[in-house]
LUMTORPA-632570 format. One record per residue (C-alpha): residue in three letters; z negated, x negated, y. Coordinates in Angstrom, 2 decimals. Example, Ala and Ser with C-alpha at 12.3 -4.5 7.8 and 13.67 -1.06 7.14 Angstrom:
pt residu ALA&z -7.80&x -12.30&y -4.50
pt residu SER&z -7.14&x -13.67&y -1.06
***
This chain:
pt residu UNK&z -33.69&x -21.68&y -9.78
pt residu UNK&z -31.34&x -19.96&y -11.73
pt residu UNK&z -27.23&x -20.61&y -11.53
pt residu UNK&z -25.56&x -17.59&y -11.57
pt residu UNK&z -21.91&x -17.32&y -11.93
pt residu UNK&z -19.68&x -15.17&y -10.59
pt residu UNK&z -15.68&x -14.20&y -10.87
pt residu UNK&z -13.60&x -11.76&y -8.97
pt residu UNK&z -10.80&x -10.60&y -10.69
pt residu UNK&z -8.11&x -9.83&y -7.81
pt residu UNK&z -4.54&x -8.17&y -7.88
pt residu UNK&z -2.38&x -8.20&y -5.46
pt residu UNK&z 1.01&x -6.23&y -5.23
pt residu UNK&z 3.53&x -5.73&y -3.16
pt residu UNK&z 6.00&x -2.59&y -2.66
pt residu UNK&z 8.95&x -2.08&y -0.88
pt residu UNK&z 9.87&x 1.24&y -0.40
pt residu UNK&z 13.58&x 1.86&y 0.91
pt residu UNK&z 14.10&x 5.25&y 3.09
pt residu UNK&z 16.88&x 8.00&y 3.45
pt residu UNK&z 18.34&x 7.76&y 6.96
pt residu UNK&z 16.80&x 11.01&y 7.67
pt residu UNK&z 13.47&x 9.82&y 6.93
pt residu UNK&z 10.65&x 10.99&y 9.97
pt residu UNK&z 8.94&x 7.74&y 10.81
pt residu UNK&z 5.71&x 9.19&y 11.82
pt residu UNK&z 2.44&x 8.37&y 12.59
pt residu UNK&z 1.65&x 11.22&y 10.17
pt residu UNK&z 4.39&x 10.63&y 7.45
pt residu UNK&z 2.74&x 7.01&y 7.54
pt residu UNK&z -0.83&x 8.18&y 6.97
pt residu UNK&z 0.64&x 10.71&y 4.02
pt residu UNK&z 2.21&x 7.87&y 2.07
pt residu UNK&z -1.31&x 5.49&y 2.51
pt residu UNK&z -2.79&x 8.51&y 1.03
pt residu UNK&z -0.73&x 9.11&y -1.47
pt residu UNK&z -1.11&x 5.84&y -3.01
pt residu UNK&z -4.57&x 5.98&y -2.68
pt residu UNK&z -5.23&x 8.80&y -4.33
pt residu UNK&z -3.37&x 7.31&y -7.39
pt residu UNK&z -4.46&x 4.02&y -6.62
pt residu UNK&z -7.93&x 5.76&y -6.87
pt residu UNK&z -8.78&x 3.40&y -4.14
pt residu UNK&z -12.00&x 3.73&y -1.82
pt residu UNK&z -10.79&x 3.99&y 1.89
pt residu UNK&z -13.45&x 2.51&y 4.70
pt residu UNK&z -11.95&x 2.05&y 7.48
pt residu UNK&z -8.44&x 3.08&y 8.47
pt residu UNK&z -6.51&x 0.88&y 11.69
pt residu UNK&z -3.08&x 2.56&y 12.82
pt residu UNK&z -0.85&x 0.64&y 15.59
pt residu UNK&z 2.51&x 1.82&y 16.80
pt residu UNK&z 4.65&x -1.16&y 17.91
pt residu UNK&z 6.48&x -0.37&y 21.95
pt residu UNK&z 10.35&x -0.58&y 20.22
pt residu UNK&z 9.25&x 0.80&y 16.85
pt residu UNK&z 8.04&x 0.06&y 13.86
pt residu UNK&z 4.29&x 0.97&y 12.58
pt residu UNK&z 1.54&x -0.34&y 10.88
pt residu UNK&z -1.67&x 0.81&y 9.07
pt residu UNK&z -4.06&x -0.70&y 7.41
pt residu UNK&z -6.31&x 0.51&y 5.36
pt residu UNK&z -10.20&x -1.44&y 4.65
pt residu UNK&z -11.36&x -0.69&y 1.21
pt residu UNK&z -14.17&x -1.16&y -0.71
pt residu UNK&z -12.35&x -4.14&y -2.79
pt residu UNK&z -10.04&x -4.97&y -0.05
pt residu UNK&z -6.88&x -3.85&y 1.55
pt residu UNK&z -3.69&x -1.78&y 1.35
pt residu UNK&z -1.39&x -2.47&y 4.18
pt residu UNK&z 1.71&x -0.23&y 5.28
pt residu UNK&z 4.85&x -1.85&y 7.54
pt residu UNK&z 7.33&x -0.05&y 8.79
pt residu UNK&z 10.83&x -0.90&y 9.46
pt residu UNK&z 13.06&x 2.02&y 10.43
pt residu UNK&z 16.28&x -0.12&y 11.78
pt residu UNK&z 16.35&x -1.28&y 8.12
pt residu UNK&z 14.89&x 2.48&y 6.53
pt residu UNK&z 12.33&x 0.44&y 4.64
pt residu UNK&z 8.73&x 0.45&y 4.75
pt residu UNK&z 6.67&x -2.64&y 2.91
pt residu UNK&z 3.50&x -1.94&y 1.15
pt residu UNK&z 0.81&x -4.70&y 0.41
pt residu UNK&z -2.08&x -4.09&y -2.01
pt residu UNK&z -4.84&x -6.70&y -2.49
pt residu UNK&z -7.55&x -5.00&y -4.75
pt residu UNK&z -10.18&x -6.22&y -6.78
pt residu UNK&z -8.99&x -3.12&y -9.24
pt residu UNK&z -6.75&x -4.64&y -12.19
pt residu UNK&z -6.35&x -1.84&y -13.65
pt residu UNK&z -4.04&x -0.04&y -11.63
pt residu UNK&z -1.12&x 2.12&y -12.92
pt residu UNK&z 2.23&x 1.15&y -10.73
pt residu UNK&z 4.12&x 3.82&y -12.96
pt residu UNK&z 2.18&x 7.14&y -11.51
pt residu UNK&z 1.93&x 4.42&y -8.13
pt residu UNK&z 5.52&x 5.07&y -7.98
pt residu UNK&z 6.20&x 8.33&y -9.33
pt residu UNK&z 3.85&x 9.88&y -6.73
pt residu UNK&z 5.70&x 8.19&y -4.07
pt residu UNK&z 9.14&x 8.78&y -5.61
pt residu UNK&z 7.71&x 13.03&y -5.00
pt residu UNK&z 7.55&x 12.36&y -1.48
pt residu UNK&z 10.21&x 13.48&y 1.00
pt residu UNK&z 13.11&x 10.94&y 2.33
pt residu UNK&z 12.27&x 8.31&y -0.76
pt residu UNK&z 15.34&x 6.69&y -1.50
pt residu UNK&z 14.16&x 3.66&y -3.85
pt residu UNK&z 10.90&x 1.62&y -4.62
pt residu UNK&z 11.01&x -2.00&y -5.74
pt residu UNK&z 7.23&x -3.20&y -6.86
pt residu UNK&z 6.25&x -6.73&y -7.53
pt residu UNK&z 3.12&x -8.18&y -8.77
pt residu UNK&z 2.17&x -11.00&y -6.61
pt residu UNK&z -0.76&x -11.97&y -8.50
pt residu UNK&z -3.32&x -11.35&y -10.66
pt residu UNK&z -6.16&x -13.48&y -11.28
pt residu UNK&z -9.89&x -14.85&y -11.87
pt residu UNK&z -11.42&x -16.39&y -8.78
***
């Protein structure tokens, strides 16, 4: 039998994305920003899972292809956190961020690589 090797390269980001206090937290405004940074992200969506805490507060997840982009919200603090795990390591924060810098109520984006590496 053959051995056959195999390596995932994996990157995983995180962004946190501070608000205007006029910002519409919105099941919709949500589900605009995910795709947003898809589109750029030039991710492959699978499955999408949307759950509105009883206070407040959102979250949405989105299954892809290589793995996940998650979406918290925190509107007593006007931020909303942003966790990408993709297998892509190739992506380009800078248009990430301008595209989300374009969208309405987008006060300030702070992006952090967590890691990126072989497996």
């Amino acid at each position: 039998m053959e051995k056959v090797s195999t390596h995932i390269k994996i990157d995983h980001s995180v962004i946190k994305i501070t608000t205007s206090p006029d910002y519409e937290y919105s099941k919709e405004a949500l589900y605009s920003l995910a795709d947003t940074i898809s589109k750029e992200a030039q991710l492959n969506v699978v499955e999408k899972c949307y759950y509105a805490y009883p206070v407040q507060g959102e979250t949405l997840v989105y299954i892809l292809s290589e793995s996940s982009l998650v979406l918290h919200t925190w509107p007593e603090h006007s931020f909303i956190y942003v966790d990408l795990l993709t297998g892509n390591t190739n992506l380009k924060y800078e248009q990430i961020e301008k595209a989300i810098r374009g969208l309405k109520g987008i006060v300030s984006i702070q992006s952090q690589e967590v890691s990126n590496q072989v497996l």
